[in-house]
N, C-alpha and C positions, 0 to 999 in steps of 0.2 A: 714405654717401649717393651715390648716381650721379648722375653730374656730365650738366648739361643738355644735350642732344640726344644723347647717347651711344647710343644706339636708334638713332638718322636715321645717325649716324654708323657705326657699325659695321652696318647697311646695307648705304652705300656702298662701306666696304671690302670687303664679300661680291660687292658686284655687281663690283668692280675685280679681286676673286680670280677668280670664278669665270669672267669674260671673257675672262682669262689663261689659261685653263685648255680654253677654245675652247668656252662654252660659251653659249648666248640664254639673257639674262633677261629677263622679264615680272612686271610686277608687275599684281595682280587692281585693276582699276577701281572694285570693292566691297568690304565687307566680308567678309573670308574669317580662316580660320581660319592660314593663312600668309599669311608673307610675299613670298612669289617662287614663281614657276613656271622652271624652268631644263629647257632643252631641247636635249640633244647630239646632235641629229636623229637617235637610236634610241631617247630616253628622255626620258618627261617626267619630274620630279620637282616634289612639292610641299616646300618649305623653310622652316623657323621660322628666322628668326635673332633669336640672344638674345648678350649681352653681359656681363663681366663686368671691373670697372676695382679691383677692391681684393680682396684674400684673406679669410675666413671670419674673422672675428675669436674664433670658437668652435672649429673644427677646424681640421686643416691644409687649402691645399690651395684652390681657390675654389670657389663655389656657382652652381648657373646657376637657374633658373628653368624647369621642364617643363610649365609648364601654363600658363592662365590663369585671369582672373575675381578679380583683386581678393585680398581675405582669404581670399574662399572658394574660393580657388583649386581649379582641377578639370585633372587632365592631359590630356596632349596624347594622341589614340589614334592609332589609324594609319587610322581613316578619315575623320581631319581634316588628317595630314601624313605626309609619307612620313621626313622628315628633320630631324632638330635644327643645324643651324651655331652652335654656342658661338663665340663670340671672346674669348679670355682677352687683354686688352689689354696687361694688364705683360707679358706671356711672347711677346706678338707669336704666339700658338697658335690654331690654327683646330682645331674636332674637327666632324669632318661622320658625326652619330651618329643611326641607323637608328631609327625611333622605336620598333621591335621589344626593342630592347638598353636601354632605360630603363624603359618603360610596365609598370605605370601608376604608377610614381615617380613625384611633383609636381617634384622634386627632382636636381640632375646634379651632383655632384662631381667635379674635375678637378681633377690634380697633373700640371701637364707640367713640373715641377721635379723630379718623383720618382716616373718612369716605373713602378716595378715596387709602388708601392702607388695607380697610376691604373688605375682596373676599367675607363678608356676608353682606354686608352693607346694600341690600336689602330686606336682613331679619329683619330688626331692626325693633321690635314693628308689623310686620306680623298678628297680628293676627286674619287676614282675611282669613290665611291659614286654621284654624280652623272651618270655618264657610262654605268656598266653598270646 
């Protein structure tokens, strides 16, 4: 079960990374399909951030979530976001993954304990993607 505000929270460690990183965040005053607008005055970006605080009890490895809506969950495309930010909590890992490189997965598995069978392992810590 995920632990209460763990959403709001990892959040604001997205907004604490990516400020470090020299970059504006906004968040949309409405309902929108993200969570952050980031702006490294060449580029805007739209960004989900999703979080994960415990390992796949069925696979190795953790599970993110790529979509929304509940049960009936429906994924994320790329003309609702440009960017996924996972924050794998135990591993302290960020993956800043192009909504190109999942879609239309509902679904993101990450091993940042075991690089070479993580199909995002080149997303880990990205966040250059943000800026180019």
């Amino acid at each position: 079960m995920k632990p209460p505000f763990q959403g709001e929270w990892a959040e604001v460690c997205f907004m604490l990374r990516a400020i470090e990183h020299g970059l504006l965040v906004s968040r949309p005053l409405s309902a929108a399909p993200y969570d952050f607008i980031t702006d490294s005055h060449a580029l805007l970006r739209r960004v989900q951030v999703k979080s994960v605080s415990a390992p796949d009890r069925h696979q190795a490895g953790y599970r993110i979530s790529a979509g929304f809506g509940g049960s009936s969950r429906r994924p994320y495309s790329a003309r609702e976001i440009d960017l996924l930010a996972a924050f794998v909590i135990p591993e302290d890992a960020w993956y800043i993954i192009p909504v190109a490189a999942f879609a239309p997965s509902k679904t993101v598995r990450l091993n940042p304990h075991y690089p070479i069978r993580d199909r995002f392992a080149r997303y880990r810590e990205a966040w250059e993607l943000l800026i180019r």
